[in-house]
N, C-alpha and C positions, 0 to 999 in steps of 0.2 A: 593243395593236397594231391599228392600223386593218386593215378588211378589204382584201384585196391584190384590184387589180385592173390586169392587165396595162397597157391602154394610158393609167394614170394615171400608174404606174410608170416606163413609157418615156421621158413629158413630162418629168420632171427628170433624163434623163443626157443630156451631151454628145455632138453627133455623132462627134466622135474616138472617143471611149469605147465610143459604140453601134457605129461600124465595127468596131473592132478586135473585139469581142464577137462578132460576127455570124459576122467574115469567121474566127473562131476555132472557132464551133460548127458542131456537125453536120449541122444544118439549113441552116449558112451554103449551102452547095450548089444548093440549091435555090432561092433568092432572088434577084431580079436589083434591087436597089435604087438607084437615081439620088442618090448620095450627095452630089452637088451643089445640091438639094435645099434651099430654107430651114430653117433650125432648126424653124421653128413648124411645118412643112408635113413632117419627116421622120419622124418617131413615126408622126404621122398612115399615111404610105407605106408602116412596116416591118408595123403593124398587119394592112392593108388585103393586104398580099403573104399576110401569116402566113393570114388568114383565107382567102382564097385557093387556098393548099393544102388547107386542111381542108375545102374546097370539093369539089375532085380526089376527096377518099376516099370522098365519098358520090355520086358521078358515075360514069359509067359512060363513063371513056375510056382512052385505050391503057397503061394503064398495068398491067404481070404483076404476079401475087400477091406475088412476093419484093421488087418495086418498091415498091407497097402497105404491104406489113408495114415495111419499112425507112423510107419518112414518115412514117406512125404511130408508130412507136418516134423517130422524130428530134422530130415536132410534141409529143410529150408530154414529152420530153424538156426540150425549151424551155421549157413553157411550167413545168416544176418545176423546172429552173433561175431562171428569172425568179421564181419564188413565193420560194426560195430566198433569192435575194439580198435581197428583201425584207423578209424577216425578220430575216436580217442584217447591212443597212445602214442602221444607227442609231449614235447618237453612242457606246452599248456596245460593236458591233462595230469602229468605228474606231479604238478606244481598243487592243484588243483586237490588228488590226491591226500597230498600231503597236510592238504588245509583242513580236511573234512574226515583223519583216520586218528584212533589212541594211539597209545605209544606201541602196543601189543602188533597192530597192523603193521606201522608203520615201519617195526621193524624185520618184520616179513618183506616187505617194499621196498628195504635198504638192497642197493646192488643188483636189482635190476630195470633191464630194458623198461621206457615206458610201452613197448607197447603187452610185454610179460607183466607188466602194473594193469593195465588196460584188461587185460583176460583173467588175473586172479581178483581182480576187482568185481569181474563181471558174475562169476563164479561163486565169491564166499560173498561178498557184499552189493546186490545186485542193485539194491534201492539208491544205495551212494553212489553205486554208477552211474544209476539212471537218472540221478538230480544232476551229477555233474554232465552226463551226456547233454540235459537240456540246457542247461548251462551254456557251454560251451556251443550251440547250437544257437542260443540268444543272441551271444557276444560275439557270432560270425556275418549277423543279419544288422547287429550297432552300422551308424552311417551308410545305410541301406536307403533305397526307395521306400521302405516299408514303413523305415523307422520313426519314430518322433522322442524326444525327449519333454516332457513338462515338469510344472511346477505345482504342489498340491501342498496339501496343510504336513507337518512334520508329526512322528511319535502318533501316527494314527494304529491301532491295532486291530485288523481285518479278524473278522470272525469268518473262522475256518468249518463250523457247522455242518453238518452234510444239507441242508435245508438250505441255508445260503449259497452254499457252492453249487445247488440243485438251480436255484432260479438266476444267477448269476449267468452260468454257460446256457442255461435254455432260453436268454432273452438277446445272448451273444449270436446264438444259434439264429436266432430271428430276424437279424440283423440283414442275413445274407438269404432270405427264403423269398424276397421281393423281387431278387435277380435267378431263383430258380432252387437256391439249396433247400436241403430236406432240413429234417427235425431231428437228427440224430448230431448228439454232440458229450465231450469228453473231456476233464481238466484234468488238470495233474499239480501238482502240489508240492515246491522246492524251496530250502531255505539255505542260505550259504552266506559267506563272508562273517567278517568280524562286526559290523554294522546290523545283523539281523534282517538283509534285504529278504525280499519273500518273491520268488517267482511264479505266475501262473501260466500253467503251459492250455492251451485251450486247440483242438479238433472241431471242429461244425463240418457238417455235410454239405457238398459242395453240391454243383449243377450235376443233373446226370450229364459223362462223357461216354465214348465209345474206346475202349483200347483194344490194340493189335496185340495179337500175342500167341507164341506156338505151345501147345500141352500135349504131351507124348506126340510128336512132329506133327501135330496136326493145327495149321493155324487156322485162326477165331477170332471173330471181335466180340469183346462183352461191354455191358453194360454196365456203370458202375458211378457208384460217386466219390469223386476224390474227395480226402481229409483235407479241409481247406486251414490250415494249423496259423494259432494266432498265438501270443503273448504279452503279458505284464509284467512288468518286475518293480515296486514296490521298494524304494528306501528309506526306512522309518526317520535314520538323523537326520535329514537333507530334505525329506520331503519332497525329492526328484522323483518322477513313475515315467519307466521308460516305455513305449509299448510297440510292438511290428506287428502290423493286423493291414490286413491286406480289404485295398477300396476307400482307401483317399481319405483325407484329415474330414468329412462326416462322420468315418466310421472311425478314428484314433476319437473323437471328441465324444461317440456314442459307449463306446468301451470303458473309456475312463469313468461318463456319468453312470453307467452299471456298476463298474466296483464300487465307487462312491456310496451308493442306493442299497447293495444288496450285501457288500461284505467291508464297508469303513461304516456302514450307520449313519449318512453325514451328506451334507451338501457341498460342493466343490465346488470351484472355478479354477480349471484349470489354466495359467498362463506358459505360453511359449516359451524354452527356451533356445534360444539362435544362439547359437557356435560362435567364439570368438574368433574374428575373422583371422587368418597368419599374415605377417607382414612381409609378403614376396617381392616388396620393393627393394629389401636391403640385399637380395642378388642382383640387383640391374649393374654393379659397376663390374660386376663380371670377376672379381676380388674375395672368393671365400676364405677369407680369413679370421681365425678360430678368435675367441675372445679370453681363450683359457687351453693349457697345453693339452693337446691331442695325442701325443707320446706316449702319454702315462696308459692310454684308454687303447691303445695300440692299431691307432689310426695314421695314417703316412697322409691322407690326401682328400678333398671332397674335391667335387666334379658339377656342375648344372650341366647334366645329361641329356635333358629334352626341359625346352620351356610352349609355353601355351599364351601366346599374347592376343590382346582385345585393344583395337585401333580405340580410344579414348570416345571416339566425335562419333561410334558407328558400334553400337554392343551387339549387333545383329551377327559380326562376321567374327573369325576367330583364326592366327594362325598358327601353326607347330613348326618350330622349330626341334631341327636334332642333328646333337653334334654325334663326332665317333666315340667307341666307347674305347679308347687306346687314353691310357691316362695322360700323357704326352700331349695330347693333342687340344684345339683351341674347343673355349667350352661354348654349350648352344647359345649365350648372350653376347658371346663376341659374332659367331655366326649371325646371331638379329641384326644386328649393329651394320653389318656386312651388306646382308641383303635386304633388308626393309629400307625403304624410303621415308627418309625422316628432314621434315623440312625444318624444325629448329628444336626441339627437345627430345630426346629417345623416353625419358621416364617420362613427360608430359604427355607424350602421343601412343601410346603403347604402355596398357596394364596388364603385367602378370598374373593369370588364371591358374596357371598347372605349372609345377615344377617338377623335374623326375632328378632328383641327385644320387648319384654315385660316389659311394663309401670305399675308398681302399682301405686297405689294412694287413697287419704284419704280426702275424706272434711272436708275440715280447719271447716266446720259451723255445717255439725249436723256427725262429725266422720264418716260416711259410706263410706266403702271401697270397691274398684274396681279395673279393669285391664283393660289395652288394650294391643293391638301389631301392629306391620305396619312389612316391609320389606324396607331394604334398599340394594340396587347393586352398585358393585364398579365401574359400568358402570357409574353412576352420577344420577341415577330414584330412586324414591320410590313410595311406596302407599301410602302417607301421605293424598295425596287429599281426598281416601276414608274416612277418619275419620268425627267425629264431628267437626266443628268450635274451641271447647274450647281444643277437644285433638290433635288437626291441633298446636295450640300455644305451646304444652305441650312438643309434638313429635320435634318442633322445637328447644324446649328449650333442649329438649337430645340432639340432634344432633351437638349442638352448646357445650354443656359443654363437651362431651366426645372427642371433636376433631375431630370429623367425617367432618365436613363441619366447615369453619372461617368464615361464615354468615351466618346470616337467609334467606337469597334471593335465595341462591341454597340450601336448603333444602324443599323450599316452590317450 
């Protein structure tokens, strides 16, 4: 995710879009903008207003304390709206979008930007935002430190009660008051896919901390408890509960026996599921060769980029290889091969941990040529998610022809 910066953000949405937005928030109020105005010239206008007021707070003119606080509260407003959508409108979010809108939306949402989807979403439909913002915010934290995936009963139907969801996060909340957090805590409530999974987004009050920070140039440190944000997501066919709760597999085993107790009705035992390992042995001959045409999918070349090897006799130590990234050039396993010392078998003595492959490619429609790359571990994770949409299908399609994975479902 590139770094967000307001008036970069602005330059790619439509003036329609950027009106209706403006004249929809709370800040709209206060703006007087010349919406007739060139395209090129009105980002620039809505900028220069915005900074304007932020101007007002640290000036000394007719404006009462209750005036003051109410701009304040609108200008930050804005400006985490705008961070918001940002984060949000990417070709995931559009997809996303389109899963969770009538047709009536949807074809409002026909033809544009996702990130002009991301701001009129935030706008007319803010709840649908907000399930898919958390959303997409679960699915960034999947094969995390955080994460765990388990196994529970299937077709259970959580009772959604304000009574259950009361003792649910306030026992959640508890959880973390033995290491210093407070007693304040918050869930939130999302349901998506065509499965009927159920997300629970959950807040607890953390340890109190100290932050640095300047208010009207005056810097300060305050006092504060950070929102320590935790997660469930619930899939009734499969019976899989994913969770990212932060403070080590006590407290993933402590979460799950809460939902269980207080919104499935029910006693559990949850069992582990472990990732099916990838088979990165089938790059050792240094030979990626497709097992089905790559042409059609508009791929010219795969590469092993960087490999990650573990001496067999010694799991303590580990080393990297990396080749160049010139597609011409010899790939990191003929490099191993080169420089590791190998006294009678390279695949016997040396296991692949990490693979980073590099994808070329070619459009089939006007020839111009590119690259990507991902990582994949023999643990069963990769970086696939970061990708594009279209190089998500691409990477999938490697993965499947070199023998690395015998689906698409665990590469994705």
């Amino acid at each position: 995710m590139k770094i967000f910066n307001p008036r970069h953000f602005l330059r790619h949405i439509a003036p329609t879009v950027l009106q209706d937005f403006v004249q929809s928030h709370p800040l709209g109020v206060h703006l007087a903008i010349d919406w007739t105005l060139p395209e090129a010239r009105l980002a620039h206008a809505l900028i220069d207003a915005i900074e304007d007021l932020q101007a007002q707070l640290l000036e000394d003119i007719a404006l009462t304390t209750a005036e003051k606080v109410a701009l304040e509260e609108n200008l930050f407003r804005w400006n985490e709206d705008l961070r918001r959508a940002h984060i949000t409108g990417t070709e995931v979010g559009a997809r996303e979008f389109a899963l969770a809108q009538d047709a009536a939306a949807l074809a409002h949402l026909h033809g544009m930007d996702p990130r002009e989807q991301a701001l009129w979403m935030l706008a007319h439909h803010e709840q649908v935002f907000r399930d898919i913002e958390l959303r997409l915010a679960f699915r960034a934290k999947t094969h995390g430190r955080s994460w765990k995936p388990s196994q529970i009963l299937p077709n259970l139907v959580p009772h959604l009660d304000q009574e259950s969801l009361e003792a649910f996060k306030r026992e959640v909340a508890a959880l973390y008051q033995k290491s210093g957090g407070g007693i304040g805590s918050h869930i939130e409530v999302s349901r998506y896919g065509t499965d009927g999974s159920i997300q629970f987004t959950l807040y607890v009050e953390g340890p109190i901390t100290a932050i640095a920070q300047f208010r009207k140039h005056d810097f300060k440190r305050i006092a504060t408890r950070v929102a320590l944000e935790n997660a469930l997501v619930y899939h009734p066919k499969s019976g899989v509960v994913e969770t990212v709760v932060k403070g080590g597999a006590k407290n993933h085993a402590a979460v799950l026996t809460l939902f269980a107790k207080h919104l499935a009705k029910t006693e559990v035992k949850p069992e582990a599921i472990t990732p099916s390992r990838f088979k990165l042995s089938v790059l050792n001959d240094g030979l990626l060769a497709p097992k089905e045409d790559w042409s059609t999918q508009g791929i010219q070349k795969v590469r092993l980029r960087r490999a990650k090897f573990t001496p067999a006799d010694q799991r303590s130590s580990a080393i990297q290889i990396e080749a160049s990234p010139e597609a011409n050039r010899e790939d990191a396993i003929c490099v191993a091969r080169d420089k590791l010392k190998v006294a009678h078998s390279f695949d016997s003595e040396f296991e692949m941990d990490r693979a980073t492959l590099m994808v070329y490619t070619r459009d089939q429609n006007s020839s111009r040529e590119g690259h990507f790359s991902f990582d994949v571990y023999a643990s069963g994770s990769t970086t696939i998610k970061n990708l594009s949409h279209r190089n998500q299908q691409l990477a999938q399609c490697v993965m499947r022809s070199l023998g690395i994975v015998e689906s698409s479902g665990a590469a994705a």
